[in-house]
N, C-alpha and C positions, 0 to 999 in steps of 0.2 A: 670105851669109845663107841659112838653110837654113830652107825652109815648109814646115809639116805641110800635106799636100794630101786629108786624108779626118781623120775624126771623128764619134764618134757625139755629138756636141753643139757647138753655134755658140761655146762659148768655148775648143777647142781649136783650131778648125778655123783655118788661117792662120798660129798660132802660129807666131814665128820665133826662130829662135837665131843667135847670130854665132859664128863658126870663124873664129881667124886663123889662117889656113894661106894660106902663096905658092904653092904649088903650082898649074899650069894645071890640072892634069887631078884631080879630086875626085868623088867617087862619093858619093853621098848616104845612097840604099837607098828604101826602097819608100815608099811616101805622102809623095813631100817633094819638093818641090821648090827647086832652086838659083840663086840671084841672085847676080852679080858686080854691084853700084853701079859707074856710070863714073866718071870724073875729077871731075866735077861732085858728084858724092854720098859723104859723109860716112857711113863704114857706120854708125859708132853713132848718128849719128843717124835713119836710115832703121830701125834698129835699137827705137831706144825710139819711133819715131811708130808702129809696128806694134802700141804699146798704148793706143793713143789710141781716143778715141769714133770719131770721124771712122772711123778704120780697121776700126771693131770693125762701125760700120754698115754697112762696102764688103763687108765678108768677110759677113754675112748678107744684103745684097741679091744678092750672086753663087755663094752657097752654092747646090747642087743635091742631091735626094736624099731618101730617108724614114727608113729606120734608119740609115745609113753616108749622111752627106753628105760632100762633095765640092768642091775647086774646081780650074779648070782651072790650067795655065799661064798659057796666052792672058789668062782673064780676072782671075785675079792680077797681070800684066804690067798692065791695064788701070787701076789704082790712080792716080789723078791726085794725083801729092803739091803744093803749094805749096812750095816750096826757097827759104828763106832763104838768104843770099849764103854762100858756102863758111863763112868765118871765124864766122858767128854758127852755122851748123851745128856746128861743132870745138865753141862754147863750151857747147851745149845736149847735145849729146852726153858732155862731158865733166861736167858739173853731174851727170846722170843717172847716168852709171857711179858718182859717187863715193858715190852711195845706198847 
């Protein structure tokens, strides 16, 4: 999953896209940053909670900056999800895609 990491406004800033690519080694390019979810995490679903309120209020309390905000790795990494068990992750991820 790929983060926008700068934005001139709090509703771009965080945005995430998913890339199904296997590939190790993935280059992103400039204001973004790269998440691999482990074994435990359902990318579409970590995928559509990155739309959620919940989310939308982590990414403005750790926003920095005045014209060009900003957020770290670190404090993107810092995102405390709740993780429903694998299989109800698959089911919620998969409801959403079919939107």
């Amino acid at each position: 999953i790929i983060f926008a990491d700068a934005s001139e406004d709090y509703k771009d800033l965080g945005k995430a896209i998913m890339v199904d690519i296997d590939e190790d080694n993935i280059i992103a390019g400039l204001h973004t940053h790269v998440f691999r979810p482990n074994l435990q995490v359902v990318s579409e679903f970590l995928m559509y909670y990155t739309k959620t309120l919940n989310y939308f209020k982590f990414i403005k309390r750790q926003g920095t900056g005045i014209s060009v905000l900003g957020i770290s790795k670190k404090n993107l990494s810092n995102f405390i999800l709740g993780l429903p068990e694998y299989k109800e992750q698959q089911k919620i991820g998969d409801f959403f895609s079919k939107l």
